[in-house]
DRENKOL-701128 format. One line per 4 residues: number of its first residue (from 1); their letters; for each residue x, y, z of C-alpha. Coordinates in steps of 0.05 Angstrom, whole numbers, plus 32768, in hexadecimal, padded with zeros to 4 digits. Layout:
BEGIN
NUM) A) X,Y,Z  ...
***
This chain:
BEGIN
1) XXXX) 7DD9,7CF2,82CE  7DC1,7CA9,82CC  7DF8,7C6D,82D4  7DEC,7C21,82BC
5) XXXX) 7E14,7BEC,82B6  7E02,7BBB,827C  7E06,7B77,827E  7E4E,7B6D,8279
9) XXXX) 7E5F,7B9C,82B4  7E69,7BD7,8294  7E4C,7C14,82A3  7E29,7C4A,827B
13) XXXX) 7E16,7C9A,827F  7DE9,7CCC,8269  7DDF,7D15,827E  7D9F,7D2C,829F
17) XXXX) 7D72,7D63,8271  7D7C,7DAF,8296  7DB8,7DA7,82B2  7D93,7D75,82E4
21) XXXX) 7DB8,7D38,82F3  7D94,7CF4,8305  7DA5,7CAF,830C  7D81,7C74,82F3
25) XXXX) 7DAC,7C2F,82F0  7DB3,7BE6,82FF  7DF8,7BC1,8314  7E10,7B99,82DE
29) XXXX) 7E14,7B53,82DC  7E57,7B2F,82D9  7E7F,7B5F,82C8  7ED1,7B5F,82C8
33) XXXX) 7EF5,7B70,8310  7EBE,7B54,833C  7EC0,7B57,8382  7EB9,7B1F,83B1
37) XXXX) 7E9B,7B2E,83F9  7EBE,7B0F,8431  7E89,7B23,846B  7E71,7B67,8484
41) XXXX) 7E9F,7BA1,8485  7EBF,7BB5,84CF  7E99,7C00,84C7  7E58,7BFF,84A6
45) XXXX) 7E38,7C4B,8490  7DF0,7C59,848B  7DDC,7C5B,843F  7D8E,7C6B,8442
49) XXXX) 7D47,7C5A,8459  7D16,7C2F,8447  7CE0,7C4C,841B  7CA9,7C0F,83FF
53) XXXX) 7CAD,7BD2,83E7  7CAC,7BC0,8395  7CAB,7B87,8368  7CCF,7B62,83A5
57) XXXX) 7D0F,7B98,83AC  7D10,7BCF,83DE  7D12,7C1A,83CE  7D33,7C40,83FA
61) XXXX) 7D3F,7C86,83FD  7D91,7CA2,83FE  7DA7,7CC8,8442  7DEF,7CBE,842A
65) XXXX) 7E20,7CFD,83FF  7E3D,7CBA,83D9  7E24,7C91,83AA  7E27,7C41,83AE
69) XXXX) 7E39,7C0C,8385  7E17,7BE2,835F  7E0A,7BA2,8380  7E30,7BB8,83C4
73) XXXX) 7E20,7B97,83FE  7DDE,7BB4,8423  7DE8,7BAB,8473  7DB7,7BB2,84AF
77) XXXX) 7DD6,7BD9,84F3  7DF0,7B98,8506  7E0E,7B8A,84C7  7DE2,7B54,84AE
81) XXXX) 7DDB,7B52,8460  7D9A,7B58,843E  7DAC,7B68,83FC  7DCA,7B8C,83C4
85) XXXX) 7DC5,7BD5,83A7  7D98,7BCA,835F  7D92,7C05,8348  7DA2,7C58,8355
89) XXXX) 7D6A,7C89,8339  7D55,7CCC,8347  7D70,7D0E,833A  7DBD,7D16,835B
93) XXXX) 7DA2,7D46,8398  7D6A,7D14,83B0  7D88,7CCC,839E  7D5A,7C8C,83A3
97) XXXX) 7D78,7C4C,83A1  7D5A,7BFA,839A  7D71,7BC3,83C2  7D66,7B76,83AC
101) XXXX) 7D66,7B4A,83EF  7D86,7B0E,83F2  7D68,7AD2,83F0  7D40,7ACC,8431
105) XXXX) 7D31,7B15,8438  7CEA,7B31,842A  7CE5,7B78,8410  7C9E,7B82,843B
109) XXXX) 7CBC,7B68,8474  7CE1,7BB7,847D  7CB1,7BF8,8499  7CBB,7C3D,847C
113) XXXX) 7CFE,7C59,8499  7D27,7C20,84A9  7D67,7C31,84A0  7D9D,7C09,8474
117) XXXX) 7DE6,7C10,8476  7E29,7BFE,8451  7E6E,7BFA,844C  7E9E,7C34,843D
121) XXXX) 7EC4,7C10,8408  7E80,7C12,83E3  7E78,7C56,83D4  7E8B,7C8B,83A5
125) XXXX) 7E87,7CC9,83A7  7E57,7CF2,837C  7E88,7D11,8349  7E98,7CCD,8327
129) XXXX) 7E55,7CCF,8309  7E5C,7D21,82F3  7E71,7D2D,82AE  7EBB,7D3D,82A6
133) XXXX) 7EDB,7D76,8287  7EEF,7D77,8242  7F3A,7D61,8247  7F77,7D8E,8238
137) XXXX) 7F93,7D8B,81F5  7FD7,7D64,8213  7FA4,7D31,8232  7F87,7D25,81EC
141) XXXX) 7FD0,7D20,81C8  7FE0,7CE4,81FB  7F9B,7CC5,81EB  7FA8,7CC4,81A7
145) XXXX) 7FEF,7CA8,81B7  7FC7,7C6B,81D9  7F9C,7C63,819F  7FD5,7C51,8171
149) XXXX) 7FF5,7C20,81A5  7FC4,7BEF,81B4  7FEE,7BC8,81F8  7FE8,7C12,8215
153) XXXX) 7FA0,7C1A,820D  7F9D,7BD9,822E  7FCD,7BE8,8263  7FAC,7C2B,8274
157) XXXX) 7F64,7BFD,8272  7F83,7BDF,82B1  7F97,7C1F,82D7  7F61,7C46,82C7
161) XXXX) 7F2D,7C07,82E8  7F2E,7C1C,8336  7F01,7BF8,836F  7EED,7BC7,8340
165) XXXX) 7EC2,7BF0,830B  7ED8,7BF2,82C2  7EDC,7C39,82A6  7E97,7C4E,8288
169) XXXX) 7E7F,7C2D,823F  7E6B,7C66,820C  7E36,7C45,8203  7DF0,7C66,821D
173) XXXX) 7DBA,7C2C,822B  7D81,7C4A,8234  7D62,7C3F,8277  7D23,7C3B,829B
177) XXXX) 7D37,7C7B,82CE  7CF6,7CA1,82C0  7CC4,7C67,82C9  7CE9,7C59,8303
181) XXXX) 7CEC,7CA0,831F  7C9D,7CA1,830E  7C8E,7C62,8338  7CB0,7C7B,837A
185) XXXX) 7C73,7CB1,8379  7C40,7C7E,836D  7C48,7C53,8397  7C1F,7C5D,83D7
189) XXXX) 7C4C,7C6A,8419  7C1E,7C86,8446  7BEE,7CB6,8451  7BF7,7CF4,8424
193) XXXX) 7C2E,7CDC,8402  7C2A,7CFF,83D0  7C23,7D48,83F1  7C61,7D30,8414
197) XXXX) 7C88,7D23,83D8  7C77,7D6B,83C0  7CB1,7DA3,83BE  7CA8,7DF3,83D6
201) XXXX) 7CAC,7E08,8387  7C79,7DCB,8377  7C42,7DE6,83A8  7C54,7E3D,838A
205) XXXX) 7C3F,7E0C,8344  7BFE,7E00,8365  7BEE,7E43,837B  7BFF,7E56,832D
209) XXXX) 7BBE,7E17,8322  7B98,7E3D,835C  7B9C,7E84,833C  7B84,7E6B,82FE
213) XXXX) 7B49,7E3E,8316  7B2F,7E7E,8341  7B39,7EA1,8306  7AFE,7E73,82D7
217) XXXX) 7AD3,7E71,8317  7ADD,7EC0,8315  7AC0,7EBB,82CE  7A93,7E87,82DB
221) XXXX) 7A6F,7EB7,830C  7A6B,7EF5,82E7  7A4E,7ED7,82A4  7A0A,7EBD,82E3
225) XXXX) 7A0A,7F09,82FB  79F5,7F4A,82E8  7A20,7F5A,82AB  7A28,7FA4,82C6
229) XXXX) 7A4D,7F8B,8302  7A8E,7F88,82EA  7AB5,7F67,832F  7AB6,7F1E,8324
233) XXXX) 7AD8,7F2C,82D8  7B0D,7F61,82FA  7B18,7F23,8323  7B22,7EF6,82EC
237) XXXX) 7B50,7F26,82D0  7B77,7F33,830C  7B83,7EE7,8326  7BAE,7EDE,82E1
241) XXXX) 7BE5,7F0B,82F3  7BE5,7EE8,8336  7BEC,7EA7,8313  7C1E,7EC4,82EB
245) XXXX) 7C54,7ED8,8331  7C4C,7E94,8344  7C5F,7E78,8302  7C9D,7EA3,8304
249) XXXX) 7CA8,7E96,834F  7CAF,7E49,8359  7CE1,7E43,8313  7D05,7E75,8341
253) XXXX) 7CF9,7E56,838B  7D1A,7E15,836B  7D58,7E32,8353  7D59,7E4B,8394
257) XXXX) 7D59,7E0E,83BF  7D76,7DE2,8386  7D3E,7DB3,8391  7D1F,7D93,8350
261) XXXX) 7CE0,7D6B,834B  7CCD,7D2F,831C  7C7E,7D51,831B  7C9A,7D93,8319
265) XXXX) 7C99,7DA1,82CC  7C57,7D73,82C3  7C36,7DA6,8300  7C53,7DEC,82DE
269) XXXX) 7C3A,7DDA,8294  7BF4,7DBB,82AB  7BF4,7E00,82E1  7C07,7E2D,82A3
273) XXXX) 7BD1,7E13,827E  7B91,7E19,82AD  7BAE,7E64,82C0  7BCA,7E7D,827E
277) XXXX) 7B96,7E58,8249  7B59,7E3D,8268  7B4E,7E77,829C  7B68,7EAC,8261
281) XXXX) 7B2C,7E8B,8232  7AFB,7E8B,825D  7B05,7ED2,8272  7B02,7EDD,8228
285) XXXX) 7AC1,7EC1,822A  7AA4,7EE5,8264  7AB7,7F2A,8246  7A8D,7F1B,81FE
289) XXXX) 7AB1,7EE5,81D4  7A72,7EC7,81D4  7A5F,7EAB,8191  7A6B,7E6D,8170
293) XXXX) 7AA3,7E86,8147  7ABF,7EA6,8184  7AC0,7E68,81A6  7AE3,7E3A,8172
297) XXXX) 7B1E,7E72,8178  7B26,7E6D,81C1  7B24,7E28,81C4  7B58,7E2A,8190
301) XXXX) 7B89,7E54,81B9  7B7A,7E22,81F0  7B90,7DE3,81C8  7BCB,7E0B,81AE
305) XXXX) 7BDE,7E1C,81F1  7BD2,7DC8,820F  7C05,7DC1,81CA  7C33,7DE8,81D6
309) XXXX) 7C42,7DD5,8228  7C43,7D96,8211  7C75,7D9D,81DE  7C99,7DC9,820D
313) XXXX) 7C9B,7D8C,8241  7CBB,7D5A,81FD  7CED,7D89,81E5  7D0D,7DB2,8221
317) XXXX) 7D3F,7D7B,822B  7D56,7D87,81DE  7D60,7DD3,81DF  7D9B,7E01,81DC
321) XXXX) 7DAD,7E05,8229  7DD7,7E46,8249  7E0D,7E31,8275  7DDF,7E32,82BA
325) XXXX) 7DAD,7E01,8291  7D78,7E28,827D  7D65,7E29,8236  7D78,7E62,820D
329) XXXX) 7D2C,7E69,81E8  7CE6,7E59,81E9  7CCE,7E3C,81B4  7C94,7E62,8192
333) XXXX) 7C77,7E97,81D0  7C68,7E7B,8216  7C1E,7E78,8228  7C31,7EA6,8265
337) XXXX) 7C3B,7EDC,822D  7BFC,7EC8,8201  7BDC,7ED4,8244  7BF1,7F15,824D
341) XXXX) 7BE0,7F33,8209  7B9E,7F1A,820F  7B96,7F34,8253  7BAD,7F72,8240
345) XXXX) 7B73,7F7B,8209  7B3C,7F5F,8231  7B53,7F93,8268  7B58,7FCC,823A
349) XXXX) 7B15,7FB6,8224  7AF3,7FAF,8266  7B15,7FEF,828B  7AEC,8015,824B
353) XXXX) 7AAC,7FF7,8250  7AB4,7FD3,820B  7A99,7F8E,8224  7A5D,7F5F,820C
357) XXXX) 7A3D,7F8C,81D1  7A6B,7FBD,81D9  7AAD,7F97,81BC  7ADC,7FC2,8190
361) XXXX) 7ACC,7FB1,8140  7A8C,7F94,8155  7A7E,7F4D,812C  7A85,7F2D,80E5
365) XXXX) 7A52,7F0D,80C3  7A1E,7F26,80F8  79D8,7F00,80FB  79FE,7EBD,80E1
369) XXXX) 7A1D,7E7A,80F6  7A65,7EA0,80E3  7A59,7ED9,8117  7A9C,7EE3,813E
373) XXXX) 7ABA,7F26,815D  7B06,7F3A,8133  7B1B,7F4E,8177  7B1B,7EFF,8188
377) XXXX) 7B4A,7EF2,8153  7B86,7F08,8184  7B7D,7EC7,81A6  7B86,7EAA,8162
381) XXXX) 7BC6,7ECC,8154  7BDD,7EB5,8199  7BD0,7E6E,8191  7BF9,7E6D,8153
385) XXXX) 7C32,7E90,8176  7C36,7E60,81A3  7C3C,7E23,817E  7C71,7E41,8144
389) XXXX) 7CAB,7E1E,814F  7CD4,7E4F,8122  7CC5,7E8A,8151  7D01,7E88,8186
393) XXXX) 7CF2,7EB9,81C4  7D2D,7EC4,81EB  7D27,7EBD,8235  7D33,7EF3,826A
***
């Protein structure tokens, strides 16, 4: 979900992709039923801590179940004002929030974890920024009713404003929430930030990356051996299933502890594609794909499978959802299943000795620049598979 008011005080909406919610706003300007302060609140509630410094406003990290308004009051302990919330981004279960000081208040002059408080007539609570339900049929019978007597409307205009805040603006300005979401993880607040900023199902990601490095080491090694000693490639073969649990594991470990991730779809796709189409190609390789031909082919799945995370990563947000949010189909076949029918063949090839010379249907156009093995021409099929965008595989 992200919120922003425009410059006339209203507010506007738009629903997170996946059934993730996130904010991303600014307060409006001088908008209609503006509050005047008249000095610090008697009972002042902690709101957050103090993150970094940026283009002279404060990020600060939300420790409060409500959200704030835009421009409320920001307080020390002692209830001295330093400023005014800016702006709300972040998905809804890990809130960040901006703070513009006043004048005479330096953003630097705060360290990492200094807390900020504010008052309780500021807040609201987190539903107000949910979608609501589609209203009963009555409901829209008496909206219509309004529509066709125009001192109602206006009249219910007035009710309906509460605390000061117009109702929301259909309207959907687009915002800056994902450039803003992106430069709370690059800025630099301390050592290791970024391992700190990591989640449980971001570091399973990495052990998917791990598996899948090993895995083209594994290759690496058997193609400077003895090409009798068949270890190293069993490795290679056997560190892509591994990569493979993981994969499946951290989707599931973040369901689990309802924690999302701004990196985690950049990690899983750029994870998926060192284990399921760098690693898979260069075990390819290792086994007997060997000529020139060959090559061109298994570079080809590899660019189809880069293609096809990336479009995956574009065009998530856009398709058919079920009611939990997860999309109803992959487009064209994941690169997880490419994987596995090419596994499956090199295995079948490897477990019967039918490696190097020894490949099923031998070559084509032996003895020439155009010599390639037919067998190769699976990871050809693959790589097409995976980029069709008419080919809809359900998910489990």
């Amino acid at each position: 979900m992200a919120f922003r008011g425009d410059a006339r005080g209203r507010g506007g909406f738009r629903g997170g992709d996946r059934g993730r919610g996130s904010f991303g706003g600014r307060g409006g300007g001088r908008g209609g039923f503006q509050q005047q302060s008249f000095g610090p609140p008697a009972q002042v509630f902690e709101m957050g801590t103090f993150i970094h410094a940026t283009e002279g406003e404060m990020v600060c990290e939300s420790v409060n179940a409500k959200i704030p308004f835009f421009n409320a009051p920001i307080y020390l302990e002692n209830k001295t004002t330093i400023g005014k919330v800016d702006e709300i981004l972040g998905p809804i279960n890990q809130v960040y929030f901006t703070i513009k000081p006043q004048e005479g208040i330096q953003a630097t002059s705060f360290k990492k974890g200094d807390k900020f408080y504010i008052g309780g007539d500021k807040l609201l609570p987190l539903e107000k920024f949910l979608p609501k339900p589609k209203p009963p049929p009555d409901l829209r019978i008496l909206n219509f009713f309004i529509f066709l007597h125009p001192s109602t409307k206006a009249m219910s205009r007035r009710v309906g404003s509460t605390n000061g805040v117009e109702k929301q603006s259909p309207a959907q300005p687009k915002d800056n929430a994902q450039s803003k979401q992106a430069m709370l993880l690059s800025q630099d607040t301390g050592h290791f930030s970024l391992v700190r900023a990591l989640h449980l199902a971001d570091l399973i990601t990495e052990m998917n990356g791990f598996c899948g490095f090993m895995s083209i080491l594994s290759s690496m090694r058997y193609c400077l051996a003895d090409p009798s000693d068949l270890t190293n490639l069993w490795l290679a073969f056997g560190l892509m299933p591994f990569g493979l649990f993981f994969d499946f594991l951290d989707g599931k470990v973040a369901r689990w502890r309802e924690k999302s991730s701004l990196m985690g779809q950049e990690l899983d796709s750029l994870a998926d594609l060192v284990t399921f189409g760098v690693a898979t190609a260069a075990a390819g390789f290792a086994m007997g794909f060997r000529t020139n031909v060959d090559q061109l082919f298994l570079s080809f799945y590899v660019l189809c499978g880069l293609t096809r995370l990336a479009r995956f990563n574009v065009t998530v947000a856009m398709l058919p959802k079920d009611k939990s949010g997860k999309s109803k189909y992959f487009e064209g076949t994941p690169i997880p299943f490419a994987c596995l029918i090419s596994l499956t063949m090199m295995t079948a090839c490897a477990w019967s000795g039918w490696i190097h010379g020894d490949i099923p249907l031998g070559t084509f156009f032996s003895g020439t620049a155009l010599e390639f093995h037919p067998l190769v021409v699976i990871f050809l099929v693959n790589g097409v598979l995976m980029t069709s965008r008419t080919l809809h595989v359900p998910k489990p």
